[in-house]
C-alpha positions in Angstrom: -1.1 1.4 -27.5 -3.6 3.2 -25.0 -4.4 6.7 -24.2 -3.3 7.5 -20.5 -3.9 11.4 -18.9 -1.9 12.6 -16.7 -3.3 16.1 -14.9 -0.1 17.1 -13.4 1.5 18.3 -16.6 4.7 16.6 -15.3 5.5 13.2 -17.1 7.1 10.8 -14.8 10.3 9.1 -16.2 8.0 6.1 -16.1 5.6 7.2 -18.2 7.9 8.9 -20.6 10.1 5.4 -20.5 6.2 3.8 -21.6 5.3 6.5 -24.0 8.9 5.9 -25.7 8.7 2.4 -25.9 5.3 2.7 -27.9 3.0 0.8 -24.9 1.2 4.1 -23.9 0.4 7.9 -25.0 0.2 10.4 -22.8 -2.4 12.4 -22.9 -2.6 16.0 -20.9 -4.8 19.6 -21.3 -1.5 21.3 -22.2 -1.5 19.6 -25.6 -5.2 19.5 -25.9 -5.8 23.1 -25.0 -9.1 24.1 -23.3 -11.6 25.0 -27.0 -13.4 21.3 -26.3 -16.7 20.2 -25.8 -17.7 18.6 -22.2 -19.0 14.6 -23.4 -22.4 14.0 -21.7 -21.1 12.7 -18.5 -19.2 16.5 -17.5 -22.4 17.1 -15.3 -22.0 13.8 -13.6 -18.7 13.8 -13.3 -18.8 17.5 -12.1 -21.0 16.1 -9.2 -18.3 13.6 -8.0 -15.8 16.0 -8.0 -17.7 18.7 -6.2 -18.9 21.9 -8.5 -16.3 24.7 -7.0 -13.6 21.7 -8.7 -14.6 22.6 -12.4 -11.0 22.1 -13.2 -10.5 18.9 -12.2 -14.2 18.0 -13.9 -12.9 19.4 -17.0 -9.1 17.2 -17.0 -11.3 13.9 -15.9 -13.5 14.8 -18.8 -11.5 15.6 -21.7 -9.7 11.7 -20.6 -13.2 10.5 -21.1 -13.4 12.6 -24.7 -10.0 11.2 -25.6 -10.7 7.3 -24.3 -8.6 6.9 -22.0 -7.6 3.9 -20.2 -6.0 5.0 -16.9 -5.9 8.7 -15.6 -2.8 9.6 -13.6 -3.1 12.2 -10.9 -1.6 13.5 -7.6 -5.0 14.9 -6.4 -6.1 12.7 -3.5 -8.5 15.2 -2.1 -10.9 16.1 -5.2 -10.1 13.0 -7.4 -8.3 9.9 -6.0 -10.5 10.4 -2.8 -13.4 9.7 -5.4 -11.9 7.2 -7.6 -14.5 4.3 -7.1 -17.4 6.3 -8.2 -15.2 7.7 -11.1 -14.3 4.7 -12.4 -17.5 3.4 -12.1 -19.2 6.1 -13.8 -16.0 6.4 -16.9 -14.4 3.1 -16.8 -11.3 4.2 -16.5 -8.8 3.2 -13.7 -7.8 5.9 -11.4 -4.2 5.8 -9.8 -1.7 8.1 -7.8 1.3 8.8 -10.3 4.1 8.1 -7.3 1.5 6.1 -4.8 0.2 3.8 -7.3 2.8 3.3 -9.3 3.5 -0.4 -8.6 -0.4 -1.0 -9.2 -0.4 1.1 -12.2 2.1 -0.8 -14.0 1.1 -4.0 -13.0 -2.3 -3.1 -14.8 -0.5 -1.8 -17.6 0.9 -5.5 -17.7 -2.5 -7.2 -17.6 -3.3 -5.7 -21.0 -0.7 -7.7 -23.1 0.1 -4.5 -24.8 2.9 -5.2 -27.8 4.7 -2.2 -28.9 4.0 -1.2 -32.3 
């Protein structure tokens, strides 16, 4: 099983059909909450993102705090539009949750994940 957030705080019937099946779980601020500590990339990562986007900082950061694989968004201005340099800097793999959803699951695929 791996960790995958998901910023929108809507889970896709694909992810839930994942999360279900014991491949993935789903990660998200709502069942986190906000009481945290940033990880030592937050500055970093705030930089990427652009500093007036301390929300989106804060949801790629918390996916870096709970290791997460893959971090699912519909943001294509403030995150997706940065994703190489994200993924670079977290190693995590950036995708579009109804854009990329093809790619996403065909990554999800690569990692010969067994249910539990």
């Amino acid at each position: 099983m791996i960790n995958i957030y998901t910023d929108t705080g809507e889970h896709a019937k694909g992810l839930a059909v994942l999360r279900d099946s014991g491949l993935i779980k789903i990660i998200t601020a709502d069942t986190l909450g906000d009481d945290k500590e940033a990880t030592p990339l937050f500055s970093a990562i705030q930089n990427i993102v652009g500093p007036s986007n301390l929300q989106d900082a804060r949801h790629v950061d918390t996916a870096c705090r709970e290791a997460c694989a893959a971090f699912i968004t519909s943001d294509i201005d403030d995150i997706l539009s940065k994703k190489w340099k994200l993924e670079e800097l977290t190693q995590m793999r950036f995708f579009h949750r109804v854009l990329d959803w093809q790619e996403f699951v065909a990554w999800l695929d690569s990692k010969k994940l067994s249910p539990p």
